[in-house]
matplotlib code that plots the C-alpha trace (Angstrom):
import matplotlib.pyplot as plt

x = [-98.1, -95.8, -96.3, -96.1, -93.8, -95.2, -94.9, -96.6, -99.1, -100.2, -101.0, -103.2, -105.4, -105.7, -106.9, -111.0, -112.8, -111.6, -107.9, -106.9, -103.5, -102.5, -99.6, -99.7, -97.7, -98.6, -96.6, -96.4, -95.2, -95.7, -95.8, -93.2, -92.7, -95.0, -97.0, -99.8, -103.5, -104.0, -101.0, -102.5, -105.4, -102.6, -100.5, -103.3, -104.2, -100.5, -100.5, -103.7, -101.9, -99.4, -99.2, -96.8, -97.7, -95.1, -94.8, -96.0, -98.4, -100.1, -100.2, -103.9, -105.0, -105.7, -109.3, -109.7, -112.2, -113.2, -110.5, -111.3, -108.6, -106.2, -104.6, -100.9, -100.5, -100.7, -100.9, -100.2, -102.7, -102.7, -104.8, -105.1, -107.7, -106.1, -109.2, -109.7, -106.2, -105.6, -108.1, -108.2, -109.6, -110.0, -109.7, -112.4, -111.5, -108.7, -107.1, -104.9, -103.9, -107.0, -108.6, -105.9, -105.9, -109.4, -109.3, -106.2, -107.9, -111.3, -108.8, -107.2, -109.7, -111.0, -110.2, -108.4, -110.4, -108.7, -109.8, -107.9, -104.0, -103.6, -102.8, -104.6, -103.4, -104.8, -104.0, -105.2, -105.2, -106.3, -103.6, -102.7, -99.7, -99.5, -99.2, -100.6, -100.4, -100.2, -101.7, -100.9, -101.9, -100.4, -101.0, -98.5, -97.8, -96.3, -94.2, -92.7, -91.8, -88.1, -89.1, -91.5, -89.0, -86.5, -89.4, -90.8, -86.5, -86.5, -89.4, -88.2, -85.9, -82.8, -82.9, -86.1, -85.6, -86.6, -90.1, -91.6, -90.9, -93.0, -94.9, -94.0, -96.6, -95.0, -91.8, -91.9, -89.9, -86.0, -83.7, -82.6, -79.2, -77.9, -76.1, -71.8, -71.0, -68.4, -64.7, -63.8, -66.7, -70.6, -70.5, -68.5, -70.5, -73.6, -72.0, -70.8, -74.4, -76.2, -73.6, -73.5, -77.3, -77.1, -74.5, -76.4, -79.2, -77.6, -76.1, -80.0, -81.4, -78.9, -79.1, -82.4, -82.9, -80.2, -82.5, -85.3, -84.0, -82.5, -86.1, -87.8, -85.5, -85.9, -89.5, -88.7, -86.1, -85.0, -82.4, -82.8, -83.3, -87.2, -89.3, -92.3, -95.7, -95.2, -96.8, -99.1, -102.7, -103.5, -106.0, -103.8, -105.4, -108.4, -110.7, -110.4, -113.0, -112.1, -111.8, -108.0, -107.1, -103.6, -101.6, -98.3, -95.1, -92.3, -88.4, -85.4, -83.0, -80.0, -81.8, -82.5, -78.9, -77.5, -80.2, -78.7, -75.3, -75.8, -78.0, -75.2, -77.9, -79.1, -82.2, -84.0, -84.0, -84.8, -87.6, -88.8, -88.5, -91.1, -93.2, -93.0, -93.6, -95.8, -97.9, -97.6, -99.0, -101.9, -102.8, -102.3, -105.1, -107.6, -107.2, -104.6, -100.9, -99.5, -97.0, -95.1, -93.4, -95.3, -93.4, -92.6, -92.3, -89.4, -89.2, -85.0, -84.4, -83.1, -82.6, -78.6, -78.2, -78.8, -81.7, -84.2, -87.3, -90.9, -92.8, -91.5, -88.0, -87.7, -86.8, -88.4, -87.3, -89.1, -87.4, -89.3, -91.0, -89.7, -93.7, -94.0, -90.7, -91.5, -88.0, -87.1, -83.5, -84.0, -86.9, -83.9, -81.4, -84.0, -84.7, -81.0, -80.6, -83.3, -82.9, -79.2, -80.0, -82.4, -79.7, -77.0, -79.5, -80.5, -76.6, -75.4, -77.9, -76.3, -77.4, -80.1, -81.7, -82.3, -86.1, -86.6, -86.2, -89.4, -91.5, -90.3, -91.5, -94.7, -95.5, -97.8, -99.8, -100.5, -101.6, -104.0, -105.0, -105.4, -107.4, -109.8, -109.2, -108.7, -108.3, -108.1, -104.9, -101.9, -99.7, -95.8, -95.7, -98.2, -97.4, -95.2, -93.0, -90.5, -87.7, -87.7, -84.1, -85.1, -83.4, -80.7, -81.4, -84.4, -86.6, -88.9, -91.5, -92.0, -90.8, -93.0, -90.6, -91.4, -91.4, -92.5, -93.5, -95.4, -96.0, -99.2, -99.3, -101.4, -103.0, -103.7, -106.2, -104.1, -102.1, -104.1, -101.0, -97.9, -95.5, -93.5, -90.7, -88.6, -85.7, -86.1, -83.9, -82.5, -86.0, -87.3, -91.4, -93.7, -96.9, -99.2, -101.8, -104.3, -107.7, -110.3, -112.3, -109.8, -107.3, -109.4, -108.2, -104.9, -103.3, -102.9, -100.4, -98.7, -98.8, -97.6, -94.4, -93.5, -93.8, -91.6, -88.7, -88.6, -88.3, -86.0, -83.7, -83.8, -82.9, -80.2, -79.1, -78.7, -76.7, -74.2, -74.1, -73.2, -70.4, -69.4, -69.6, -67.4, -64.9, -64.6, -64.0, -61.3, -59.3, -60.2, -61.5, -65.2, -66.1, -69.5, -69.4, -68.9, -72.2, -74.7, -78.4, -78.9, -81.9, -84.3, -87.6, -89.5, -90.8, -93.2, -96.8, -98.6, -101.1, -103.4, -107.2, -110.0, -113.1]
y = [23.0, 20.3, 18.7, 14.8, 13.2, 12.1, 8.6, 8.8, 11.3, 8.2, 6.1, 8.6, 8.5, 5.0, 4.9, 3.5, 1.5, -1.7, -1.1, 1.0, 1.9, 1.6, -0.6, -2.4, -4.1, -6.5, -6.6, -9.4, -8.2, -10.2, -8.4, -7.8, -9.9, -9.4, -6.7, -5.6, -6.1, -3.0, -2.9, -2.6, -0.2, 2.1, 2.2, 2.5, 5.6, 6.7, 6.1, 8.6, 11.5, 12.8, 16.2, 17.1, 15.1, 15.5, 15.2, 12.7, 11.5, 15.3, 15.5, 16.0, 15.7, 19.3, 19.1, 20.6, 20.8, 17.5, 15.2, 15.7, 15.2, 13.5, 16.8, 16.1, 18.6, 18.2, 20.2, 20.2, 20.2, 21.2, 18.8, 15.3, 13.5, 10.8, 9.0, 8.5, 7.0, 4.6, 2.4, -0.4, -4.3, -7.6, -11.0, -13.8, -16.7, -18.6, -15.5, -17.9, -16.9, -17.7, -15.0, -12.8, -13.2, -12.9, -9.1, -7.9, -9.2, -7.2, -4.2, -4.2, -4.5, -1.1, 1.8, 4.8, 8.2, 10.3, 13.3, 12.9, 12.2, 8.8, 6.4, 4.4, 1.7, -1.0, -2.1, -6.1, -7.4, -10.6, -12.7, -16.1, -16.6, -13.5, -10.9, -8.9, -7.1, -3.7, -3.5, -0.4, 0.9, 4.0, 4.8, 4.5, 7.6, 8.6, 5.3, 2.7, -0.8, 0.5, 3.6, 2.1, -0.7, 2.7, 4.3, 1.3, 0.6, 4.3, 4.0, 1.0, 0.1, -2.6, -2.1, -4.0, -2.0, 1.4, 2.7, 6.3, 5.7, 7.5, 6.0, 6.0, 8.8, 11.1, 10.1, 11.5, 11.1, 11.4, 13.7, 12.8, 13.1, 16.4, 16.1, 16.9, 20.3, 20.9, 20.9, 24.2, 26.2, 27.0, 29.8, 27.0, 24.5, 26.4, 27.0, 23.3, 22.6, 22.8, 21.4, 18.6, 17.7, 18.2, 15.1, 13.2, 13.4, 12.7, 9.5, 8.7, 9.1, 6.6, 4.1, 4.1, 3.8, 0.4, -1.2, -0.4, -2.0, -4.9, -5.6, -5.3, -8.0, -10.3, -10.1, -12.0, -14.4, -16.6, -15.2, -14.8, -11.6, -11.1, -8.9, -7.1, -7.5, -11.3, -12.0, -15.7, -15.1, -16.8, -16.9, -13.8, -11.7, -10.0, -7.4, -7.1, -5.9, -4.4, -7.6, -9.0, -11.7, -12.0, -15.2, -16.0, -18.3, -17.9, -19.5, -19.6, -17.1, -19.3, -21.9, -19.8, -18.1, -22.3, -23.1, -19.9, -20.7, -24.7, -23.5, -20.8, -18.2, -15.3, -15.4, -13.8, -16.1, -18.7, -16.5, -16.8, -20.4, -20.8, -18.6, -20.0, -23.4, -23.2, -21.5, -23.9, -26.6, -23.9, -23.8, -27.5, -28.1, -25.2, -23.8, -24.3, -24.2, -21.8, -23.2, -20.2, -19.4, -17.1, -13.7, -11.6, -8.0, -7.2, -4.0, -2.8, -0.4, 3.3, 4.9, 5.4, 3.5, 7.2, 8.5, 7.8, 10.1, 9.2, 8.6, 5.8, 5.4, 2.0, 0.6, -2.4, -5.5, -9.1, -12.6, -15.7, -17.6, -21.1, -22.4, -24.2, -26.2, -29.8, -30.7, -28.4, -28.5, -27.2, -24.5, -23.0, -22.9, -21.2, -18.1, -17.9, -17.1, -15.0, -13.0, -12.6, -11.2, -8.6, -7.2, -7.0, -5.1, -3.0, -2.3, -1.1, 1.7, 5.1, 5.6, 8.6, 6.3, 3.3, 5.1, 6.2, 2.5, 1.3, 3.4, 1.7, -1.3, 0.3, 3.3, 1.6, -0.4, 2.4, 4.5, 1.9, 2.0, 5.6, 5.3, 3.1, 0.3, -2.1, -5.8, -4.7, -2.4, -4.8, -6.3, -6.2, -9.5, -11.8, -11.3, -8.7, -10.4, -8.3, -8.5, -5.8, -6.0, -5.5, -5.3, -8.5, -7.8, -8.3, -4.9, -3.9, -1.8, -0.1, -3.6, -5.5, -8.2, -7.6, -11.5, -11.0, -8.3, -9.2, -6.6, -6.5, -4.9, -3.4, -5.3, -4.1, -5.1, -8.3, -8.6, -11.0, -12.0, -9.9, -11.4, -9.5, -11.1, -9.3, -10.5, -9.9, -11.5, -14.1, -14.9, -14.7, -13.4, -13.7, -11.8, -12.9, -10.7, -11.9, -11.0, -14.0, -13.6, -14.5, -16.6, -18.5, -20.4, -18.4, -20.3, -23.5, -20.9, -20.2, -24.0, -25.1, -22.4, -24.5, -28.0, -26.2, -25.4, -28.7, -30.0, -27.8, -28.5, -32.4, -32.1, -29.3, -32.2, -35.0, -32.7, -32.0, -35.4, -36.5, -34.1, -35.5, -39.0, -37.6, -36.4, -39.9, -41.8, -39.7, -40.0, -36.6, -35.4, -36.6, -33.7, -31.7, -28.5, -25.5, -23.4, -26.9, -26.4, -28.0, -30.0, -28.1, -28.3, -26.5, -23.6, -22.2, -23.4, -21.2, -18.5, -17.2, -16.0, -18.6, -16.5]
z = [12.3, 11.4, 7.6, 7.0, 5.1, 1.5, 2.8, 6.1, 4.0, 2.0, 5.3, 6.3, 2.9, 2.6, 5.9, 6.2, 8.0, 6.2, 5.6, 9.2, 9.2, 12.4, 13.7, 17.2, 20.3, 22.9, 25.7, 28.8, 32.2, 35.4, 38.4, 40.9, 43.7, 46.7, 44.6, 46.6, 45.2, 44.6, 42.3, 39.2, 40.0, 41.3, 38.1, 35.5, 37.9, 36.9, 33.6, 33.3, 35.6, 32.8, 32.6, 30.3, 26.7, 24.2, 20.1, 18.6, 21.0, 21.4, 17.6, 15.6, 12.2, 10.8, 9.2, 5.9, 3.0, 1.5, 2.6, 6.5, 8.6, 6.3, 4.9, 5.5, 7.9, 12.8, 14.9, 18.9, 21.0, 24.5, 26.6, 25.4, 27.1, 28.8, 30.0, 26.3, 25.5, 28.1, 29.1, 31.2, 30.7, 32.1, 30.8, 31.6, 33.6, 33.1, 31.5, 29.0, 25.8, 24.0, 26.2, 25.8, 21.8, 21.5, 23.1, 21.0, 18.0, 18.5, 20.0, 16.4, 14.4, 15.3, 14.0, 15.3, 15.6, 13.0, 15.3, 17.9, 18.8, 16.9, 19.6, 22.3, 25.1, 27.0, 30.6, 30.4, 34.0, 34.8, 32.6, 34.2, 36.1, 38.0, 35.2, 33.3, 29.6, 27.8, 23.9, 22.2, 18.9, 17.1, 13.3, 11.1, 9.9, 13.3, 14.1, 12.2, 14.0, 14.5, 15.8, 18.1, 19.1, 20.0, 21.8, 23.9, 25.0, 26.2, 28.2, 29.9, 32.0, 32.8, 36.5, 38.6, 41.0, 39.5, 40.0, 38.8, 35.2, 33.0, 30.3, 26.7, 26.0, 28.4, 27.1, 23.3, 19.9, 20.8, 18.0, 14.5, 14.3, 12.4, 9.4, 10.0, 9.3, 6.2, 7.9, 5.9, 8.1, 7.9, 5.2, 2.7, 3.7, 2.4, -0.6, -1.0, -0.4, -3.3, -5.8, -2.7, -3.1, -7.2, -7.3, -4.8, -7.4, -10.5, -8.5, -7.3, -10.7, -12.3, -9.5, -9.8, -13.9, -13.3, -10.6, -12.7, -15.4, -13.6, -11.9, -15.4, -16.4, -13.4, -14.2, -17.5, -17.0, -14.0, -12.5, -8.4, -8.0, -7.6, -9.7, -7.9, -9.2, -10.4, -7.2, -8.1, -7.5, -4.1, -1.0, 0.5, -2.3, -2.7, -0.6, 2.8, 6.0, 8.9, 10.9, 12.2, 14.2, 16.2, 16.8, 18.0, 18.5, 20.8, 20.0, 21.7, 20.1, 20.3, 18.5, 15.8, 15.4, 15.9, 12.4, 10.9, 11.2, 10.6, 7.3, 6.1, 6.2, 8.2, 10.9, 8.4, 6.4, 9.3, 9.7, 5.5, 5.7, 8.7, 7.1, 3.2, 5.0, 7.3, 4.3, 2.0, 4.3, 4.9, 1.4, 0.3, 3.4, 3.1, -0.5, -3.5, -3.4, -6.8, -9.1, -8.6, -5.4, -3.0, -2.4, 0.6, 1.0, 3.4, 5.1, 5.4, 7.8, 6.6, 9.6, 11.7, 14.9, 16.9, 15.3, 18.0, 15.7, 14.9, 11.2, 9.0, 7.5, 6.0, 2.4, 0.7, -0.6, -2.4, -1.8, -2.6, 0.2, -1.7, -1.1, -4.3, -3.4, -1.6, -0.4, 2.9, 2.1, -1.4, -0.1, 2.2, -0.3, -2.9, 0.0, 0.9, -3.0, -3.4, -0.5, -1.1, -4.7, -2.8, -0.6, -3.0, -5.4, -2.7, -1.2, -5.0, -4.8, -3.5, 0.3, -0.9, -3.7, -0.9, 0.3, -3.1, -4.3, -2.1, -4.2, -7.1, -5.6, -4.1, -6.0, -8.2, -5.7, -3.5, -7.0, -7.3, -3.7, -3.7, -7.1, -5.5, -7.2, -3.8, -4.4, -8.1, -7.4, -8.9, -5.7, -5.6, -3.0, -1.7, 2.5, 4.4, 6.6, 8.8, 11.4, 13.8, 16.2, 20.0, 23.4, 24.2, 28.0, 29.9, 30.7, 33.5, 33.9, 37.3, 38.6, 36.2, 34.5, 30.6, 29.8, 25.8, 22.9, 19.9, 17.3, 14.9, 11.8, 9.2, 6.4, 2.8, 0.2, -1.9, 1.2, 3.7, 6.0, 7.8, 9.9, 11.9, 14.6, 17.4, 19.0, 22.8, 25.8, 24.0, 22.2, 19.3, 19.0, 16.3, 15.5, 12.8, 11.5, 9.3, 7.9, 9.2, 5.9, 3.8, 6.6, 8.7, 11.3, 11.9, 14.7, 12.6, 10.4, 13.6, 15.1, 11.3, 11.9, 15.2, 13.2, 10.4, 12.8, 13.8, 10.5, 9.3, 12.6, 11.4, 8.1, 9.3, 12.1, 9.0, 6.7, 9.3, 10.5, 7.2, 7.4, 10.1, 8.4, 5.6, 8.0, 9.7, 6.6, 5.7, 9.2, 10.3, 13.3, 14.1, 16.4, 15.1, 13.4, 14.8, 14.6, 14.2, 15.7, 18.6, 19.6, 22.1, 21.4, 18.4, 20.3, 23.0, 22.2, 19.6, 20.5, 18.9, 18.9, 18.1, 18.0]

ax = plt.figure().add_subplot(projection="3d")
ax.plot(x, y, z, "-o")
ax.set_aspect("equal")
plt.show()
């Protein structure tokens, strides 16, 4: 038996039919060169021929009295029936993203069968251009989107040349590194233990009471650190069905690191400002734009560089999205402040008060959630939006040349929208999920992202050529900035479902 962390334990009772909590990826090979026809047929047959499946992929719900199979407790089973897991599909002519979009959209809107391992794939053939696509889904009480990212990177490979590689089901959870051993011996360090984890407590407990404090304030007053549950009522709120739809945008990397470093700010905070205002637009055309700013919960990553394990290990911070701001320069300069507030608040927290701190900022929603009070359960942020770091180098599969990843998330009642983005091969990959009932029309979110970045390039453009101005007049040097953006265009053509 293996028990579930209280964390993951919580994804698995909130799971129903409309709030699934599973977590997804679509992935874009195209083929290798001079693949045969039969190219396909012959590696779905591989994917199915696994013999050995290891934790978590092998792992079942144990079913118990009342609850079902969402007691907090798996078990490995022996045979997992591959013909079940990985199954195979086919786009209708012309195979172009809309077909593509419309598939993983029905694909995740269905649930997982709690009685069974809690994972599924899709081989997609049929994809224009001469490739094809893989669409996973795992629940996320056994992967988070770093772990996954860790996972996929495992499975793959940098060399095109490689073939035989195993699937990621046959390739299982990697170790958790061990904590270092006391430098004065084992029996010393057991002694040192306890007194070791009694200090770390004491230093949680007080960390914890400040940040309390400090967010009970920022609920009061205006300073930029952002309070949870001030979230403005909106169209992202409310009850949710089953139903999701998937669309996507593309940039080039460099592009976003030349805004970031133009704009003083991070790539996350590229990535908030696309997303605050690309929704603002989306609201002033189909519903009502809040006084108050929009907010965004932010997933941090807890885990070390080498722990390569499964479940969920991720903090929680809220920055504002800046959507009740009208001028783009101010908007930026509002979720560079905000977001900076987040992180120092987060960083003054001793290391083992950093998870803890996400159930300050969650706890009471998913009490609500868990209550049954859905759409009436109080929200600490309006939309997720996340940045999960991926691979700099391009990967292959068996020969297959991956060429993008988009990751889809989970959706929450009050919580209508995530956005998650992956950095990939010197690109940067969006995935919006949203709940049609409440967000229809989805692409135009993603489209309206696009238009965004090219705004926020031209008034990033006209600040530092009026530095440049400045520098003229006084005799100096005229050359640009170091660091400006440059001027490619304002992305790859957003995709995204339709039906």
């Amino acid at each position: 038996m293996r028990t579930v962390s209280p964390v993951d334990a919580a994804w698995l009772v909130l799971e129903s039919r409309d709030t699934p909590m599973h977590v997804g990826g679509l992935f874009e090979f195209t083929l290798p060169p001079n693949a045969p026809s039969d190219y396909l047929k012959k590696e779905f047959a591989r994917m199915r021929e696994a013999q050995t499946i290891p934790p978590p992929w092998n792992l079942k719900l144990v079913d118990g009295p009342l609850l079902g199979p969402r007691l907090p407790l798996m078990r490995e089973v022996r045979d997992v029936d591959l013909d079940y897991h990985v199954r195979h599909s086919a786009l209708p002519h012309p195979g172009g993203q809309r077909e593509l979009g419309i598939l993983v959209s029905r694909l995740h809107s269905h649930q997982l069968d709690l009685h069974r391992p809690l994972w599924e794939v899709h081989l997609i053939e049929g994809l224009e251009g001469n490739r094809f696509a893989l669409y996973s889904k795992t629940h996320h009480s056994l992967i988070d989107g770093v772990s996954g990212m860790r996972l996929m990177m495992r499975a793959l490979s940098m060399d095109a040349g490689r073939r035989g590689m195993p699937p990621f089901w046959a390739v299982g959870e990697g170790a958790r590194r061990p904590r270092p051993r006391s430098e004065n011996g084992a029996g010393d360090g057991l002694l040192r233990k306890p007194l070791s984890l009694a200090r770390e407590g004491a230093s949680s407990l007080v960390g914890l009471s400040r940040a309390t404090a400090d967010l009970a304030l920022a609920a009061v007053d205006e300073r930029p650190l952002q309070a949870p549950y001030r979230a403005p009522d909106s169209v992202l709120g409310g009850s949710l069905t089953g139903q999701r739809r998937f669309a996507t945008q593309q940039y080039d990397m460099d592009e976003i690191k030349a805004l970031a470093r133009a704009g003083e700010c991070t790539v996350n905070d590229i990535v908030l400002y696309l997303s605050g205002s690309a929704l603002r637009r989306y609201l002033a055309e189909h519903a009502r734009v809040p006084d108050r700013s929009l907010t965004a919960g932010i997933p941090v990553n807890l885990r070390e560089a080498d722990d390569e394990s499964m479940g969920t290990a991720v903090g929680m911070i809220v920055a504002e999205l800046g959507t009740n701001i009208k001028n783009p320069a101010e908007r930026l300069e509002a979720i560079k402040r905000s977001t900076a507030e987040a992180k120092r608040h987060l960083r003054e927290l001793p290391s083992p008060a950093r998870s803890s701190y996400a159930l300050i900022i969650n706890g009471p929603y998913i009490v609500g959630l868990l209550a049954g009070l859905g759409s009436r359960a109080p929200i600490p942020f309006n939309a997720g939006v996340s940045n999960v770091p991926g691979p700099g180098v391009p990967l292959y599969m068996n020969g297959s040349r991956l060429d993008a990843l988009y990751p889809l998330s989970l959706l929450l009642h009050g919580n209508a929208l995530n956005i998650t983005c992956v950095s990939y091969a010197r690109t940067l990959t969006l995935g919006l999920t949203g709940a049609p009932d409440t967000l229809p029309h989805l692409q135009r979110l993603a489209i309206y992202m696009g238009e965004s970045l090219a705004e926020i390039r031209r008034v990033l453009l006209k600040k530092r050529g009026a530095k440049g101005a400045g520098k003229r007049s006084a005799g100096k040097s005229s050359a640009a900035a170091k660091g400006s953006a440059n001027s490619k265009g304002s992305g790859k053509k957003a995709r995204a479902a339709t039906g």
